[in-house]
ROSE-4610 file (N, C-alpha, C; in Angstrom, 1 decimal, always signed):
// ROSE-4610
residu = [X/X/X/X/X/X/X/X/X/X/X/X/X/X/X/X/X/X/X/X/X/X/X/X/X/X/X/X/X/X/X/X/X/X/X/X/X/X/X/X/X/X/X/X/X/X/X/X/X/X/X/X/X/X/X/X/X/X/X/X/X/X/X/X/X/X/X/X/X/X/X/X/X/X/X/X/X/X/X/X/X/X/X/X/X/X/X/X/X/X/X/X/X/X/X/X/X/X/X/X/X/X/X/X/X/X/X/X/X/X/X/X/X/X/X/X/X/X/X/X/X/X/X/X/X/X/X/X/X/X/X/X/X/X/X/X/X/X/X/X/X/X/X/X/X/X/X/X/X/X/X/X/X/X/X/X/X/X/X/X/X/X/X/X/X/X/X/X/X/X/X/X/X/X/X/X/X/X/X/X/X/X/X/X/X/X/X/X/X/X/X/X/X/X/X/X/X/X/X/X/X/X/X/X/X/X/X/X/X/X/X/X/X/X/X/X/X/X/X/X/X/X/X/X/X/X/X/X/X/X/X/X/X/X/X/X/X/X/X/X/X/X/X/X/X/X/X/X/X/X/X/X/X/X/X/X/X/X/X/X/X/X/X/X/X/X/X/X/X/X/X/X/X/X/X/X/X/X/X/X/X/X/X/X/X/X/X/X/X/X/X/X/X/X/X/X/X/X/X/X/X/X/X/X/X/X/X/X/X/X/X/X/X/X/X/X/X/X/X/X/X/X/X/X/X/X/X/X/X/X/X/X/X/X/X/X/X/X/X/X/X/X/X/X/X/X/X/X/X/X/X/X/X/X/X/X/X/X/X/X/X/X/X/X/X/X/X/X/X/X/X/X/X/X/X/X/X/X/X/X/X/X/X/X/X/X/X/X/X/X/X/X/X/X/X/X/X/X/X/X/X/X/X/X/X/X/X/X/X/X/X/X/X/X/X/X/X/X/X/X/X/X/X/X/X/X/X/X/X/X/X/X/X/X/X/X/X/X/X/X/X/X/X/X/X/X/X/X/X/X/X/X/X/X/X/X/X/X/X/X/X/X/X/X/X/X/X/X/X/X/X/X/X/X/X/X/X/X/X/X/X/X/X/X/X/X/X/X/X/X/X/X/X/X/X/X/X/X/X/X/X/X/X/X/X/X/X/X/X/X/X/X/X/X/X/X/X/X/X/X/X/X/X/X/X/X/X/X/X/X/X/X/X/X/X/X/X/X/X/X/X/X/X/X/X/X/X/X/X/X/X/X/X/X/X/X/X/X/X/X/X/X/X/X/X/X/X/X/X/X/X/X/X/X/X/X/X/X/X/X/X/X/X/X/X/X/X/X/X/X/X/X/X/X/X/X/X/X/X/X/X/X/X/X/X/X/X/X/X/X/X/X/X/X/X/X/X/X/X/X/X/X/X/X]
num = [1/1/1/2/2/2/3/3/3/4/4/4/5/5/5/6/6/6/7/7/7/8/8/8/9/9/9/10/10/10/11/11/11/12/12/12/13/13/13/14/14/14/15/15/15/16/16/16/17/17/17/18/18/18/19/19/19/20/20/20/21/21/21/22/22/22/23/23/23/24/24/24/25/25/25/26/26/26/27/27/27/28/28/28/29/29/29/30/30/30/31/31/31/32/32/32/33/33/33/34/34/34/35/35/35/36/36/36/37/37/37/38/38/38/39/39/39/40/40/40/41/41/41/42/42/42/43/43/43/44/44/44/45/45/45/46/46/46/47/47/47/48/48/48/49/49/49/50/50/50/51/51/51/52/52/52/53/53/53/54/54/54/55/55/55/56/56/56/57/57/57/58/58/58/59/59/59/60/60/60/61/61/61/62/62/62/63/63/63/64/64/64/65/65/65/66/66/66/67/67/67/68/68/68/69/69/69/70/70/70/71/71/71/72/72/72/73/73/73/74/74/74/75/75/75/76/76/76/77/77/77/78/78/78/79/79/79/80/80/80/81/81/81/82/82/82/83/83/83/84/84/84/85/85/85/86/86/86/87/87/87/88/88/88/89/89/89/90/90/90/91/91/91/92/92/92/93/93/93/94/94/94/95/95/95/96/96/96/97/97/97/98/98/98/99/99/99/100/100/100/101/101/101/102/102/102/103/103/103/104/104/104/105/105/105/106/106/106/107/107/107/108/108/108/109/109/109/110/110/110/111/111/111/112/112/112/113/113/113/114/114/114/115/115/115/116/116/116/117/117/117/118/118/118/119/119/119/120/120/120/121/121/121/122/122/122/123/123/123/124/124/124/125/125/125/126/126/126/127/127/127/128/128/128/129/129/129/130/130/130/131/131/131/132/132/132/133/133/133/134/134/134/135/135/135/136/136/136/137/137/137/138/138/138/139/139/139/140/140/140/141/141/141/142/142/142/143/143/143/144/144/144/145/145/145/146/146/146/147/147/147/148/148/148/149/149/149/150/150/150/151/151/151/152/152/152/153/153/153/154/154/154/155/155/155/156/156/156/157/157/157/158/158/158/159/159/159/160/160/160/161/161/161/162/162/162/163/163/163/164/164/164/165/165/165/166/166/166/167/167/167/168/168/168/169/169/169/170/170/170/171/171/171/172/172/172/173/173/173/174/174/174/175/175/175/176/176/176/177/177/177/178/178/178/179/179/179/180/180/180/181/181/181/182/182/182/183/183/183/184/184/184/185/185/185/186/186/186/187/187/187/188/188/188/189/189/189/190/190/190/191/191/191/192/192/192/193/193/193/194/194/194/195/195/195/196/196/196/197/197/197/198/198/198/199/199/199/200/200/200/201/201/201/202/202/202/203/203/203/204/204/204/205/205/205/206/206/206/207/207/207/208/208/208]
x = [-21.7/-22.7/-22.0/-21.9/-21.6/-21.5/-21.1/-21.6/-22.2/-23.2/-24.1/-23.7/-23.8/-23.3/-23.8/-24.9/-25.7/-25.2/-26.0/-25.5/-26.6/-26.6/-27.2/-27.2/-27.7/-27.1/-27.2/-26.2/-25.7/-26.0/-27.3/-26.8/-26.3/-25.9/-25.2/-23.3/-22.7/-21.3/-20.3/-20.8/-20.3/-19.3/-18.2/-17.7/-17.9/-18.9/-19.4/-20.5/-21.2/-21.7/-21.2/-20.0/-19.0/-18.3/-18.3/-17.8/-18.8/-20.3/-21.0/-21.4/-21.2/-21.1/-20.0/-18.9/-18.0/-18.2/-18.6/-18.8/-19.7/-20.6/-21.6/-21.2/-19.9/-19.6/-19.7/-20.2/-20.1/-19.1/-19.0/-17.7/-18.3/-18.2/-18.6/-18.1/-18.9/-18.2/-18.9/-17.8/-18.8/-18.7/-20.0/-19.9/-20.2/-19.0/-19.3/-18.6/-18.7/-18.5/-19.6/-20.0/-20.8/-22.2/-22.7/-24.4/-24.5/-23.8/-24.2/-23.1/-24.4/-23.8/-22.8/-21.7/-21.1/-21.9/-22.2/-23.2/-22.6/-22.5/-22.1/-23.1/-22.4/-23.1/-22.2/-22.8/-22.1/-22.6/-21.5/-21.7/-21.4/-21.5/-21.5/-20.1/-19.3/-17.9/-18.0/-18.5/-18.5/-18.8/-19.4/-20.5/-19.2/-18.7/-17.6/-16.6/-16.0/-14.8/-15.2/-16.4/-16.4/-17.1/-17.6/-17.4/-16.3/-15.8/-13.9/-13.1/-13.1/-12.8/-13.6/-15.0/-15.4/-15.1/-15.1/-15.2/-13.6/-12.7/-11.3/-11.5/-10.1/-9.6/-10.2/-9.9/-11.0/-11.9/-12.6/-13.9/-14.9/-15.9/-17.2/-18.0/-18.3/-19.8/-20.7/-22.1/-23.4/-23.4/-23.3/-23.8/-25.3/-26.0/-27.6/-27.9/-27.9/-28.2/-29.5/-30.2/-32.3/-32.7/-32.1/-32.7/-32.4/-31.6/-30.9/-29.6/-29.2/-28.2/-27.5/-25.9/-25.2/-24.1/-23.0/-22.0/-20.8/-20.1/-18.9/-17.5/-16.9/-15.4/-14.6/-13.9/-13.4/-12.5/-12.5/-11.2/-10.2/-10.5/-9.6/-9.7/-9.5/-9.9/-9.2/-9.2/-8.3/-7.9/-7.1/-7.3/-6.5/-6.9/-6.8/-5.3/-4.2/-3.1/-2.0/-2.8/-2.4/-3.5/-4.5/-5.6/-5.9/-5.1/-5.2/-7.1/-7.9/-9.4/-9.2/-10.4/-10.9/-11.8/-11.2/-12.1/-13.1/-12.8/-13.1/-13.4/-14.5/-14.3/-14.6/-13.8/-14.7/-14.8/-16.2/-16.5/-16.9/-16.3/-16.6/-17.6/-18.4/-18.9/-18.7/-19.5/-18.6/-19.7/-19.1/-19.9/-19.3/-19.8/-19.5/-19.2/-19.6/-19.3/-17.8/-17.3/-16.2/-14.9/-13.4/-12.7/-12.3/-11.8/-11.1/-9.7/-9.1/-8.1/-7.9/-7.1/-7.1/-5.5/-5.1/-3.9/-4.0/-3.3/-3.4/-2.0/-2.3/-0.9/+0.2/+1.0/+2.3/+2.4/+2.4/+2.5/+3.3/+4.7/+5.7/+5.2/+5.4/+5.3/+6.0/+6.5/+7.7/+9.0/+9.5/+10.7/+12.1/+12.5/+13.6/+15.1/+15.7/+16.4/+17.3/+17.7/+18.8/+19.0/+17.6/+17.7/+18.0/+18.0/+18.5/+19.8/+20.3/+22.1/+22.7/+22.0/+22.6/+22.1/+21.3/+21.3/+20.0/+19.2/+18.5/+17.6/+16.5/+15.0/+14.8/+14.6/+14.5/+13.2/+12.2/+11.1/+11.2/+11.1/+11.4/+9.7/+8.7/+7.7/+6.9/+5.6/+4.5/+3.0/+3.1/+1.9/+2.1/+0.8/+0.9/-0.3/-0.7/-2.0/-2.3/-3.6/-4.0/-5.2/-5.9/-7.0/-7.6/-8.8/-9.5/-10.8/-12.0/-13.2/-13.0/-14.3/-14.6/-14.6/-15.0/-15.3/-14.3/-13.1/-11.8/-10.8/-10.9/-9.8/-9.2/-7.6/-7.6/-7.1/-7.3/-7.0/-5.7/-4.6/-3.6/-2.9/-1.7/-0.9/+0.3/+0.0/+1.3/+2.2/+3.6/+4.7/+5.3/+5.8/+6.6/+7.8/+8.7/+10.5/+10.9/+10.2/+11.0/+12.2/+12.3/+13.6/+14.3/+14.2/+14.7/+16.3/+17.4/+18.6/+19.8/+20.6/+21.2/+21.6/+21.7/+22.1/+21.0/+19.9/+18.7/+17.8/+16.6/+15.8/+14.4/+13.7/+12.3/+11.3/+11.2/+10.8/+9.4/+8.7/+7.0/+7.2/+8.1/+8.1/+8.0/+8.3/+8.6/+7.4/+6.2/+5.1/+4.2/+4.3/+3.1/+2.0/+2.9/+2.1/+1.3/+1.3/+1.1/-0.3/-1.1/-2.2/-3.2/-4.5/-5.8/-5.9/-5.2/-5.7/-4.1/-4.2/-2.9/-2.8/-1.3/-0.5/-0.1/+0.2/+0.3/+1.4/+2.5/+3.9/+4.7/+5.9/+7.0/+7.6/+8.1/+8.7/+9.6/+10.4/+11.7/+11.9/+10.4/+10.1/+10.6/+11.4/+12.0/+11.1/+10.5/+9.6/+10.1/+11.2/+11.7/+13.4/+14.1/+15.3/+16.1/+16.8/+17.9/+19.6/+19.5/+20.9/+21.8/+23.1/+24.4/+24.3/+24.7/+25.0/+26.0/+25.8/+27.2/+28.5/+29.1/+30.6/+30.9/+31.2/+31.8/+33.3/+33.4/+34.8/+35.9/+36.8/+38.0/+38.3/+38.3/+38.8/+40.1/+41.3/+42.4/+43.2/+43.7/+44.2/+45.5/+46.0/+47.6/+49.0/+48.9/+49.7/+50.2/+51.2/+51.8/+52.6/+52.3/+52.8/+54.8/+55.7/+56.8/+57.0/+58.0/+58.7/+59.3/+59.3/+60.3/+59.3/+60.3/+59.4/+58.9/+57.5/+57.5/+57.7/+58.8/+59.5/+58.6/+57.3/+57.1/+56.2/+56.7/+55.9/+54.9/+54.9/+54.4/+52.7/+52.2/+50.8/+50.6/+51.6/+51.3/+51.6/+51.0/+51.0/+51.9/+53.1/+54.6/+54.8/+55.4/+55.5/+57.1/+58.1/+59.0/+59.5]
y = [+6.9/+6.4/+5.5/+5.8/+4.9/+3.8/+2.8/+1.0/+1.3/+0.3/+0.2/-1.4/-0.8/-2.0/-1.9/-3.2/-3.0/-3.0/-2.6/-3.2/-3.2/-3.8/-3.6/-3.5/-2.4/-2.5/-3.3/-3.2/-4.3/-3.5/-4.1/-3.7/-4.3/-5.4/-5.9/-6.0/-5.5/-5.6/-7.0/-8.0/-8.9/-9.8/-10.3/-10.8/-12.2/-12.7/-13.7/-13.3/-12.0/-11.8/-11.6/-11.1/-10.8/-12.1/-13.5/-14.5/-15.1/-14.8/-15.3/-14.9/-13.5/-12.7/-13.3/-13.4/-13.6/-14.9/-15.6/-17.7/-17.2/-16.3/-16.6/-15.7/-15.2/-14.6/-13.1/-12.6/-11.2/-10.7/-9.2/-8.3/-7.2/-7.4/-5.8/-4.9/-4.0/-2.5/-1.2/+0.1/+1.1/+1.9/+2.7/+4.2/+5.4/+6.4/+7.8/+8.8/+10.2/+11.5/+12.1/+12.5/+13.7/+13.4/+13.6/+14.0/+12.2/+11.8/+10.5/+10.0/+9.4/+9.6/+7.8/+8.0/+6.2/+5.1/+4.5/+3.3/+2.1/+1.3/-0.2/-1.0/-1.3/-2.2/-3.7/-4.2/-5.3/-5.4/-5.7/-6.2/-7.3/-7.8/-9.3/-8.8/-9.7/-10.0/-10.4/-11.0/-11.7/-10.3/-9.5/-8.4/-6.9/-6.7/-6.1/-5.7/-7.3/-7.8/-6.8/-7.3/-7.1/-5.5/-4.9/-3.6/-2.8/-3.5/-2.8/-2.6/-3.8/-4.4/-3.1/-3.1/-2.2/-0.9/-0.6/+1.2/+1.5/+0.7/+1.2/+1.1/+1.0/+1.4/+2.6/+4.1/+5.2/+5.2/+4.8/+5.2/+5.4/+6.3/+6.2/+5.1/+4.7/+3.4/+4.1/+4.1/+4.0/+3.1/+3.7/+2.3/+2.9/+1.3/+1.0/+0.3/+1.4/+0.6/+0.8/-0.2/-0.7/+0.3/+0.6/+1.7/+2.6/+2.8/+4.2/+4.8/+5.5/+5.6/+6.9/+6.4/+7.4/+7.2/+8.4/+8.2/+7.9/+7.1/+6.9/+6.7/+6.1/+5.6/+4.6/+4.0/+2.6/+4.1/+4.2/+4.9/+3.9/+2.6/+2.0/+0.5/-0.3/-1.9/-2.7/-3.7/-4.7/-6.1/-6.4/-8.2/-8.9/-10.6/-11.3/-11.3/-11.5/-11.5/-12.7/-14.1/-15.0/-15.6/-15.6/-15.7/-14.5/-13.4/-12.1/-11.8/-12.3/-11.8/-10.9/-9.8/-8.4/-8.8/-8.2/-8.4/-7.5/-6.2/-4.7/-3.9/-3.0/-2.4/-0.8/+0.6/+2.1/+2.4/+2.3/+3.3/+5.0/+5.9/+7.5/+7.9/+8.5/+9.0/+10.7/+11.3/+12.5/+13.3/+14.2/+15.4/+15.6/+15.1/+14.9/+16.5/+17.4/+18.7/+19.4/+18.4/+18.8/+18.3/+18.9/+18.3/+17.4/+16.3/+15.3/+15.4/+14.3/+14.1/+12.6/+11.9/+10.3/+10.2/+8.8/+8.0/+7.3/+7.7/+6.8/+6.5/+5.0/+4.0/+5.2/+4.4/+5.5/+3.9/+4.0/+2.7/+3.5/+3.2/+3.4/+3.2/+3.2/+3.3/+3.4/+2.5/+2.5/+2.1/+1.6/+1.2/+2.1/+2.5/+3.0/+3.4/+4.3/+4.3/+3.4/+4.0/+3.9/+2.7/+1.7/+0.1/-0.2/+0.3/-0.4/-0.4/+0.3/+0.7/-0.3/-1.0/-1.8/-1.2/+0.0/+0.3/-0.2/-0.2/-0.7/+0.1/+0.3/+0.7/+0.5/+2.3/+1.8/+2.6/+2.2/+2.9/+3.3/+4.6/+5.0/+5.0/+5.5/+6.2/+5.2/+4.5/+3.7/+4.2/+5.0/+5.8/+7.6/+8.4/+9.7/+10.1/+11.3/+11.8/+12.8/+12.8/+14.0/+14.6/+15.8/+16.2/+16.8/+16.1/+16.0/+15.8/+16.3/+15.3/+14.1/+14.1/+12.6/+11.8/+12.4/+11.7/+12.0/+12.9/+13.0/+12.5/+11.5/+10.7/+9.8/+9.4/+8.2/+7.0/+6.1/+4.6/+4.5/+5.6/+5.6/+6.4/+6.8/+7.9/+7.4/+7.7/+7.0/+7.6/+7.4/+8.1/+7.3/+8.6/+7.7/+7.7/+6.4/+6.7/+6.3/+6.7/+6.2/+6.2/+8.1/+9.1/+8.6/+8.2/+7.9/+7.5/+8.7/+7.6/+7.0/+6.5/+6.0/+7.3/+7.2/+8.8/+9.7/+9.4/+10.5/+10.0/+10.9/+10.8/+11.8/+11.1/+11.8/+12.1/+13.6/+14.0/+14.2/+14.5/+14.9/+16.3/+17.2/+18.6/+18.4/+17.6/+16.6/+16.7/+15.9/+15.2/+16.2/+17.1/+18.0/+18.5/+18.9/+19.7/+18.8/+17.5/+16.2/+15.9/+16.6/+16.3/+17.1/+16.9/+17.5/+17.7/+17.4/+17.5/+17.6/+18.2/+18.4/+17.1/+17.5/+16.0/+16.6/+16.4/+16.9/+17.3/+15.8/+15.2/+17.1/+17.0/+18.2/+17.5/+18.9/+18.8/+17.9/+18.0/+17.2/+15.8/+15.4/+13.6/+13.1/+12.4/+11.0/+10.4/+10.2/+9.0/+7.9/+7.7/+7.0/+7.3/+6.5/+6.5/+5.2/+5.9/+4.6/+4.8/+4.0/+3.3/+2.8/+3.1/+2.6/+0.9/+0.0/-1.2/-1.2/-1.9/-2.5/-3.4/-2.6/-3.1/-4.6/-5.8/-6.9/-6.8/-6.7/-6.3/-8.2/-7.7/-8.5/-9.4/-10.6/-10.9/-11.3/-11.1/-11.3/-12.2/-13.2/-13.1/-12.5/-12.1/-11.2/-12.2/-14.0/-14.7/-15.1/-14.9/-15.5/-17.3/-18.0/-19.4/-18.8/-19.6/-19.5/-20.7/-20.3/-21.2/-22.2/-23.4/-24.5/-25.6/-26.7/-28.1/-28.5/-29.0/-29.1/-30.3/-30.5/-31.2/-32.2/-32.7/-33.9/-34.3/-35.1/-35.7/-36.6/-37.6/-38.9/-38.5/-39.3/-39.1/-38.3/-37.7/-36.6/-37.4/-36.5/-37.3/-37.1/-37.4/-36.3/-37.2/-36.1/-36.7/-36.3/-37.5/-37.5/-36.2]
z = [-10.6/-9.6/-8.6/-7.4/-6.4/-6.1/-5.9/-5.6/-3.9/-4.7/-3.6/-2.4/-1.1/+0.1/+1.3/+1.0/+2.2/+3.9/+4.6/+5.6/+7.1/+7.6/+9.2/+10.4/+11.2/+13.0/+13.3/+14.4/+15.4/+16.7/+17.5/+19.0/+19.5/+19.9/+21.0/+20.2/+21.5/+21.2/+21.8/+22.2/+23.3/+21.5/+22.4/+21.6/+21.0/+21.8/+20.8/+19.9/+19.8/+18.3/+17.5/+17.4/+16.7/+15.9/+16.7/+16.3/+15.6/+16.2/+14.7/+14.2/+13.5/+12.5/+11.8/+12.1/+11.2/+10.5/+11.7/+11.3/+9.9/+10.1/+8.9/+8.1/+7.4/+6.7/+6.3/+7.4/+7.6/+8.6/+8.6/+8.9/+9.7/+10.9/+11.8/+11.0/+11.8/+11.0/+11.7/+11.6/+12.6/+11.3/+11.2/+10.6/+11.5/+11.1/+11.6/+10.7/+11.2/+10.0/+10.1/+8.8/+8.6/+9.1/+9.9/+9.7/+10.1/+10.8/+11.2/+12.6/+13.6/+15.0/+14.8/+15.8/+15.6/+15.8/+14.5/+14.5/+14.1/+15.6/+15.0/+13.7/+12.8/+12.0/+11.0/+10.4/+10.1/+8.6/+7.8/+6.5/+5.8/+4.2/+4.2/+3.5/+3.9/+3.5/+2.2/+1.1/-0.5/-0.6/-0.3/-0.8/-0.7/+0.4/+0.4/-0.6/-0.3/-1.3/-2.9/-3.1/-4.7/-4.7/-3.8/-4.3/-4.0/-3.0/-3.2/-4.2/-5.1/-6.4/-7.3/-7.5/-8.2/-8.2/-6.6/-6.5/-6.4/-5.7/-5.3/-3.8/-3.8/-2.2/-1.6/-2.5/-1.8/-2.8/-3.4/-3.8/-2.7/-3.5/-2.7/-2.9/-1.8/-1.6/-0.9/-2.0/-0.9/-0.1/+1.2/+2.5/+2.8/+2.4/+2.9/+4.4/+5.0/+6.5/+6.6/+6.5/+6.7/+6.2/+4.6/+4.1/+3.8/+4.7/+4.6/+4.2/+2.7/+2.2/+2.6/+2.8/+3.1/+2.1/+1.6/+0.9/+2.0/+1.8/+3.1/+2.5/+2.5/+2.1/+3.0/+2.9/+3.1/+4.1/+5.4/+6.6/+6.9/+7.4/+7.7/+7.8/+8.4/+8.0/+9.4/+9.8/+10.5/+9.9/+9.9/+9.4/+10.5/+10.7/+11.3/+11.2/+11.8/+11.4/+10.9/+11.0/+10.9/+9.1/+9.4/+8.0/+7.1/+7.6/+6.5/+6.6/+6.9/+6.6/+7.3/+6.5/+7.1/+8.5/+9.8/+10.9/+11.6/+10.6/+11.3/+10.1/+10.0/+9.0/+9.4/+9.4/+9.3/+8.4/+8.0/+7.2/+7.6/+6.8/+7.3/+6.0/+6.6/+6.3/+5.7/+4.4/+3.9/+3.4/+3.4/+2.5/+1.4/+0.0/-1.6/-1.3/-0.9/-1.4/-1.0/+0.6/+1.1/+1.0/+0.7/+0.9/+1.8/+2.4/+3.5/+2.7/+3.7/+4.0/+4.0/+2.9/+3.0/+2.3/+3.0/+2.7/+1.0/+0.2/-0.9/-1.4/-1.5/-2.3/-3.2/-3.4/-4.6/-5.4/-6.6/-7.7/-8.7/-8.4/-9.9/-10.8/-12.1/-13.0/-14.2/-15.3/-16.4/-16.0/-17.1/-17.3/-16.7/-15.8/-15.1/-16.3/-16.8/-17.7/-16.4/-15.4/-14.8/-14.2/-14.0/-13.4/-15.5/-16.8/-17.6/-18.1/-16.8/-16.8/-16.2/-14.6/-13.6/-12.5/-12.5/-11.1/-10.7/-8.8/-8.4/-8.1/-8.3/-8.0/-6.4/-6.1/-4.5/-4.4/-3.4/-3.4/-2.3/-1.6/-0.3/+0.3/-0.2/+0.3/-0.5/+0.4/-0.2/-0.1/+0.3/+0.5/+0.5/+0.2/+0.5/+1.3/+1.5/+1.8/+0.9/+0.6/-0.5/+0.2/-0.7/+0.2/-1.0/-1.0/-2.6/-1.7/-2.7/-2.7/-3.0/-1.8/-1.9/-3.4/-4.1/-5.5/-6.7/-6.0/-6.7/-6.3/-5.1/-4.2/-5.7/-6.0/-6.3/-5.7/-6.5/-6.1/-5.5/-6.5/-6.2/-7.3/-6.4/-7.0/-8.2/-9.4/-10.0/-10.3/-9.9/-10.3/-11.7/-12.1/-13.5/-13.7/-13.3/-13.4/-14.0/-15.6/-16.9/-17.3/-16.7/-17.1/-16.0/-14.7/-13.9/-14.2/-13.7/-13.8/-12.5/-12.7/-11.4/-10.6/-9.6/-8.6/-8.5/-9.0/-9.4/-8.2/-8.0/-6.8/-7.3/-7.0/-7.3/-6.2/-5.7/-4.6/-5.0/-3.8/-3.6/-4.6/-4.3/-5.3/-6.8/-6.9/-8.5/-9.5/-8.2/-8.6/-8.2/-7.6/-7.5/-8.1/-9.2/-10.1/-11.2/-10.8/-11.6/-11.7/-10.6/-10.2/-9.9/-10.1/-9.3/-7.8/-7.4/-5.6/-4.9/-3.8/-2.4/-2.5/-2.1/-1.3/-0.4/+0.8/+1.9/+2.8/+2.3/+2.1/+2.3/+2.9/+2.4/+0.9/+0.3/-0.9/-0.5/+0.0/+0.5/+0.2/+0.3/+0.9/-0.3/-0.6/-1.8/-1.8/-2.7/-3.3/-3.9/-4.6/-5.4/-5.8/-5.7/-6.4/-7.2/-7.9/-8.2/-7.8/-7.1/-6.7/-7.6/-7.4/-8.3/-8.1/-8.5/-8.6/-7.9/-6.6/-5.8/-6.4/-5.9/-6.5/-5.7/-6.4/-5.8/-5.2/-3.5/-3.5/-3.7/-4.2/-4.6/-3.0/-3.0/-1.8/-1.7/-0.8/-1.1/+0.4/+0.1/+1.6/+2.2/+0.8/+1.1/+1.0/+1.4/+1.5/+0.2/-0.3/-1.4/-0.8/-2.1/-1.9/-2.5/-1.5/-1.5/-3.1/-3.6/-5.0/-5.0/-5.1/-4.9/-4.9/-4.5/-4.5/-3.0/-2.8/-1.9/-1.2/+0.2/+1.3/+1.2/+0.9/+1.5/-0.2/-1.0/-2.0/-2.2/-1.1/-0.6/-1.1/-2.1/-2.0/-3.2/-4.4/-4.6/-6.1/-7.4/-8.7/-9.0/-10.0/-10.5/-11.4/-12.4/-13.8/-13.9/-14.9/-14.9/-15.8]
């Protein structure tokens, strides 16, 4: 079942509604997609937060606007760039029956044989695209670089067959590798100290 997240129009767009919306702890927001024309609306930010937490990054949320329930999905977000808060929210709207098209995280996963050799965990790719229902999206994609060893590389062709739904990605794409451990080079200055005693003693400890 869905998490449910209310929300309400907004007609007016002027930027000081917008600033007290936010003062009072709500988050504009537009919805559009399926069977719903672009409607500004605004939700409560405490109220957000925690069905994001509940449903996931792409989960479906019922959005209740004055009543009215649609299925949607978190499209895309803005934050303040200095305070990190959410300033913007799309929600899209979907048809549970059709597939879309959404961005989801890549989260390694296990112990690396090859970072337990010396070598270094590089993650090339932090996101993919999949194209799933709406209610088959996940949170996130997990790869596993248990087997992973140094010189080795784990492409999208890899992980394909790993899952329920398209990735969109070419086979080609590196998702993950491990790197050799850098060699510390030797520093040298080439000058050898000449043999003998040196010309000026004055200052210096010497034992008989």
């Amino acid at each position: 079942m869905a998490a449910v997240l209310d929300a309400i129009k907004r007609n007016k767009k002027q930027r000081s509604e917008l600033k007290n919306l936010r003062d009072m702890g709500n988050i504009p927001a537009v919805i559009y997609g399926y069977n719903v024309e672009n409607t500004p609306i605004y939700v409560s930010g405490a109220d957000f937060i925690k069905v994001i937490r509940d449903a996931g990054r792409n989960g479906v949320i019922s959005l209740n606007i004055n009543g009215n329930k649609r299925n949607v999905i978190l499209n895309d977000y803005q934050e303040d760039c200095i305070k990190k808060d959410i300033i913007h929210i799309d929600f899209l709207a979907v048809d549970m029956k059709a597939e879309i098209e959404a961005n989801v995280r890549v989260e390694l996963v296990g112990d690396s044989a090859g970072v337990r050799d010396g070598g270094v965990l590089q993650q090339s790719v932090h996101e993919l695209t999949v194209i799933a229902k709406p209610d088959e999206l996940p949170d996130a994609i997990q790869v596993d670089v248990t087997n992973l060893q140094v010189g080795e590389t784990i492409t999208v062709a890899d992980i394909k067959g790993n899952y329920p739904y398209q990735i969109t990605q070419e086979d080609e794409l590196t998702i993950a590798s491990v790197l050799a451990p850098r060699q510390e080079e030797e520093i040298s200055t080439g000058e050898e100290q000449e043999p003998g005693t040196p010309d000026n003693l004055e200052g210096r400890e010497t034992t008989e």
